[in-house]
N, C-alpha and C positions, 0 to 999 in steps of 0.2 A: 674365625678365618673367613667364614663367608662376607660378613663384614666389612672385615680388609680389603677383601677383592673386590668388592660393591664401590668403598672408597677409590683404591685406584681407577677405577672404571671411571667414575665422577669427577675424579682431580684430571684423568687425560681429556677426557673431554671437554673441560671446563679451558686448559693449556690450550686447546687447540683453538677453541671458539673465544677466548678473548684474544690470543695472539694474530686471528684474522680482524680482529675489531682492531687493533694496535696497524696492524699493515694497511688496511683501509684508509683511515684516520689521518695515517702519514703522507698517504699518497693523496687527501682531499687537501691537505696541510699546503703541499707542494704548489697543488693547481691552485690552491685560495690565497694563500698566505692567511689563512684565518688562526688569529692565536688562540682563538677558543679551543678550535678544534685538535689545536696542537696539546693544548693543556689537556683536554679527554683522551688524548693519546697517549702520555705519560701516566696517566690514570689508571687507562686500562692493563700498560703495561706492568705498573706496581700488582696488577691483580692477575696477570700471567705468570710474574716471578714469582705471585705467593703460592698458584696454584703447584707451579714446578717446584717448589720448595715443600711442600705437601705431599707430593708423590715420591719425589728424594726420599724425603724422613718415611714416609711407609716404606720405600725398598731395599734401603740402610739398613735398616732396626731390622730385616734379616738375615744382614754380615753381621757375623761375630766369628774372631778370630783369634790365635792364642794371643797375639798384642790388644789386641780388644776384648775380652772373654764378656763383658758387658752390651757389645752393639756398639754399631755408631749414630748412638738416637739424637747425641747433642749435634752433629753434624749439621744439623736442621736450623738448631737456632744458632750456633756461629753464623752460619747463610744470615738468616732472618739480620742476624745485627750489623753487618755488613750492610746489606740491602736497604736497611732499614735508612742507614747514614747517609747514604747514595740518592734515595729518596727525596729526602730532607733538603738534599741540595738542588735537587730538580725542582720542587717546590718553590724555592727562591728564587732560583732562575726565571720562573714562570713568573713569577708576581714580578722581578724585577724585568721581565720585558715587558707585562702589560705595558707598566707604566712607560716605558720606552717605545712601547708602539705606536707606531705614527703609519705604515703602512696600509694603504686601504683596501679590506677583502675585495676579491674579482674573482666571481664566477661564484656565487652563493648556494648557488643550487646543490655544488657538490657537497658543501660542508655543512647545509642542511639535510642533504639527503643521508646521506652519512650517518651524523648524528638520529636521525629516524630509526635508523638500519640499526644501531647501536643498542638503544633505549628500548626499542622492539626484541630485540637478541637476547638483552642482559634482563628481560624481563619472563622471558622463556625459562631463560637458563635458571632461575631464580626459582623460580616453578619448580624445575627439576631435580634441583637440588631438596629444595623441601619435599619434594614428594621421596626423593629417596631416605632422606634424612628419617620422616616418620615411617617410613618402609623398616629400615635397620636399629630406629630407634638411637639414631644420632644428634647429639646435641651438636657438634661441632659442624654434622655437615647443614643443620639445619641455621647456625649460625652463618654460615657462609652464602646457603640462601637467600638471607637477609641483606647481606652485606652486596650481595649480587643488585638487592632491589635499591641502595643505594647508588649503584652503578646507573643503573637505569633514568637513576633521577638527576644523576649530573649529566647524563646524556640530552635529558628533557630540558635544562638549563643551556646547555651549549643552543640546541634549539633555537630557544628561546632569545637567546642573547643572539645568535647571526639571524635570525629572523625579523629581530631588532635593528641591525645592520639595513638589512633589505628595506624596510620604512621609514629609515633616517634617523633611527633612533641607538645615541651609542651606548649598547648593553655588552657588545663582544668582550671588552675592558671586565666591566663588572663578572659576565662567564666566567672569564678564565679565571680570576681573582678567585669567587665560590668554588670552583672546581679544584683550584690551587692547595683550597681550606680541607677538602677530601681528603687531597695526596699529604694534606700533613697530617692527617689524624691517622689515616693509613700506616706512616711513618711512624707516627709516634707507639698504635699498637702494635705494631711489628717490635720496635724498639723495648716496649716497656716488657714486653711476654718473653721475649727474648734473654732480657736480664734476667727476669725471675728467675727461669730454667737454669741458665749459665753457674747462678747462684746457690742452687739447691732451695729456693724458696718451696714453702711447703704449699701442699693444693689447695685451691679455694673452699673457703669455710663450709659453703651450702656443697659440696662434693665429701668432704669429711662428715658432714653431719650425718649424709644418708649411710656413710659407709659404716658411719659407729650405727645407727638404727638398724641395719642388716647386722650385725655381730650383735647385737644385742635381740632380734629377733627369736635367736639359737638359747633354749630354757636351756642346756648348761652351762651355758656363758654365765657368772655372776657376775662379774665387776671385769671392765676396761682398764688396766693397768695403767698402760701409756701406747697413742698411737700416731706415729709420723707419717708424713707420706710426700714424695716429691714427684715432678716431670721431669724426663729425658727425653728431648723432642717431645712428641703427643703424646707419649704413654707415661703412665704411671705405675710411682712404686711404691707397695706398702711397707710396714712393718710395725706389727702389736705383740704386746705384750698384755696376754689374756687370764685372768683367772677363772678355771672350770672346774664344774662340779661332776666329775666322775670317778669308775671305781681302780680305773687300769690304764697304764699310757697308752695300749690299742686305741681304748675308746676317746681316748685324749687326741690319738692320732687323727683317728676318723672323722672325728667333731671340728679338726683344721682345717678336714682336706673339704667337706661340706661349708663351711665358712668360706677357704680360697675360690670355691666352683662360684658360692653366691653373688658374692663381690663379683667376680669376672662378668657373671652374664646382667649384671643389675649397672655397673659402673662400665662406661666402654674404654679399650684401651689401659684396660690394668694387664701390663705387664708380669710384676710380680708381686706376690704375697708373701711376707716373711710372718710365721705366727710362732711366736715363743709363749707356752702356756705351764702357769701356775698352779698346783691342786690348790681348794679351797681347804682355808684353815681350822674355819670355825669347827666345833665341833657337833656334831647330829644327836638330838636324844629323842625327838619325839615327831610323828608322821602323823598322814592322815592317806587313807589311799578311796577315792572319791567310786560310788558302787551303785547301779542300777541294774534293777533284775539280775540281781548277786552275780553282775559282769563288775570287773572296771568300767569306768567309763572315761572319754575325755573330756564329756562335757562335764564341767562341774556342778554349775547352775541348774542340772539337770540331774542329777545324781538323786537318789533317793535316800541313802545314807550314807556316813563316810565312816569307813575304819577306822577306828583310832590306832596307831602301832606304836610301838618303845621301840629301842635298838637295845640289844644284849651283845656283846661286842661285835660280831660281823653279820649278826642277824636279826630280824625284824620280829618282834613277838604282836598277834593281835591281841591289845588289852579287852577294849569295849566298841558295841556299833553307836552310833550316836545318827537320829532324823536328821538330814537336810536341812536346817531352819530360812533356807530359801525355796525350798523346791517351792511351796505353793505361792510362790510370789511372782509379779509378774514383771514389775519395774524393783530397783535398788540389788539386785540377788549378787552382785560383788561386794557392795558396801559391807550386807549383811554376813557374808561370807567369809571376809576381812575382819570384821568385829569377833566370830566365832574363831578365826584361827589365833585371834591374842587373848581369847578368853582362855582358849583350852592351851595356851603357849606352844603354839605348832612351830617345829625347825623346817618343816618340808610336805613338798604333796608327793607323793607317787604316783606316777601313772606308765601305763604301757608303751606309749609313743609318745613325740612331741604335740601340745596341744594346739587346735587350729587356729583358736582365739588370742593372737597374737596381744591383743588389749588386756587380757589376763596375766598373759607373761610377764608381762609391763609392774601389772599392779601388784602380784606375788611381789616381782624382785623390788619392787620401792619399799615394802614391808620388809625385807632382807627375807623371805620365805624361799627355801631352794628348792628347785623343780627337781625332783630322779625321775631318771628314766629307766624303767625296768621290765625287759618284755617279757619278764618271769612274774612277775607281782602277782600273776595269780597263785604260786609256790604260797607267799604271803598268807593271803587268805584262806588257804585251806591248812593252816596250824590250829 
């Protein structure tokens, strides 16, 4: 939530400070006639409507109503595609008056000075935005800082192109033409982001992938079923289909509700998590519960020897203790570790909590090896 309110705080100010760069612009436009300056105005404008189109969809997305019981997050990108078309035409308009322009800038000073003021702003603003971005840990607001520093640079073009004017040199044409090429690409990713959403297209691959890495982080996670995920405006939504290794739907429950938290704070802007989960099928015959100074332990690598246990139908018998054949090692102690659990055909480790070593979790489940979680295990070892 604090996030959200960080963003609004950044999308109005952002509204306010390119919509003074847009009235500026206009008004140097008037006294110059300079179509450079005209074309950074339209410029700036496309990035005041995207700003307001930004603060919308954050204020939207918290009406929900019995006809909308979902939000109105799409709200955001109907705008955007609109806008986006409107754009587009403005764009042509600009290139098709460069080349019509025949009037000669008067009074240079303001559409240089302007442009200065511009470039200087949109490079602050750009700052600020990144600095809040890695504050909140925003990719999106940290992308828009960037986008800011593009701003800046078609500002330093106009520049450059009426400053070109001023020593007889015709650059103004060529400005607005580059600056033209801005507003279309502007257009076009407003357009293309727009569609996806509208469409249910599902989130970008490298956004999926972290999200399966965080579910799979969780040792009773064994296997990712199937997992979709789409945008409503800025936010997302999940929905997996998970297979876990537990004893009781409570704990089935619990293991969701710790997955939906992780997701939320790792990914920004996830909406909602739908988790439907699967018990695991295979069936368990044989453990290992990993023991140093006749505690469990988590670490394994470190373990001084490991229990070997059988299951007898809902219960764990201890057969035999078996040394560590890594503990005195100092490099390889998974490989080795790995090789002893298919020698002694291990279904699973026990341990008291989840283990820290996320890189182990990893390596058990590529073995198909199931983690338990038992915070009784010590019950286990004193049979």
């Amino acid at each position: 939530m604090l996030n959200r309110e960080k963003d609004e705080k950044v999308a109005l100010t952002s509204i306010l400070i390119t919509f003074f760069l847009v009235i500026i612009k206009i008004l140097a436009y008037f006294i110059s006639g300079s179509i450079a300056i005209f074309a950074d105005a339209i410029h700036s404008l496309t990035d005041t409507l995207s700003s307001l189109l930004v603060f919308l969809g954050i204020v939207f997305s918290k009406k929900k109503t019995k006809k909308f019981p979902y939000g109105l997050y799409k709200l955001e990108n109907f705008a955007s595609l609109i806008l986006s078309i409107m754009i587009f035409f403005a764009g042509f308009e600009i290139i098709k008056e460069a080349f019509q322009y025949k009037t000669l800038t008067r009074n240079y000073f303001w559409p240089l000075g302007v442009a200065f003021i511009s470039a200087f702003t949109s490079f602050l603003l750009s700052n600020y935005k990144l600095k809040v971005g890695k504050e909140v840990n925003s990719p999106s607001l940290i992308a828009d800082g960037i986008h800011s520093r593009t701003d800046a640079l078609s500002s330093i073009i106009v520049f450059l192109g009426v400053g070109g004017g001023l020593l007889n040199f015709p650059l103004e044409k060529v400005a607005a033409v580059i600056v033209a090429l801005f507003i279309f690409r502007a257009a076009f990713e407003l357009l293309s982001n727009s569609v996806k959403v509208l469409l249910d297209a599902s989130i970008d691959t490298e956004t999926m992938i972290k999200i399966r890495d965080i579910i799979m982080d969780f040792p009773q996670v064994t296997r990712i079923i199937s997992i979709k995920g789409r945008n409503s405006g800025r936010f997302v939504f999940l929905e997996a289909i998970l297979e876990i290794d537990v004893n009781t739907l409570e704990e089935a429950h619990e293991v969701s509700e710790e997955i939906e938290k992780a997701i939320k704070r790792e990914i920004e802007y996830v909406e909602s998590v739908l988790i439907h989960y699967e018990p695991l099928k295979k069936e368990l015959k044989k453990a290992f519960i990993p023991v140093k100074e006749e505690k469990p332990t988590l670490h394994i690598g470190e373990a001084d020897e490991f229990v070997i246990v059988e299951k007898y139908g809902d219960k764990f018998r201890k057969i035999e203790r078996i040394p560590n054949p890594a503990r005195l090692r100092d490099k390889g102690k998974g490989r080795i570790i790995m090789d002893f659990i298919e020698q002694e055909r291990i279904d699973a480790v026990i341990l008291p909590s989840p283990p820290p070593d996320k890189h182990l979790i990893q390596m058990l489940k590529g073995k198909g090896i199931r983690i338990l979680i038992d915070e009784n295990v010590d019950k286990i070892l004193s049979f």
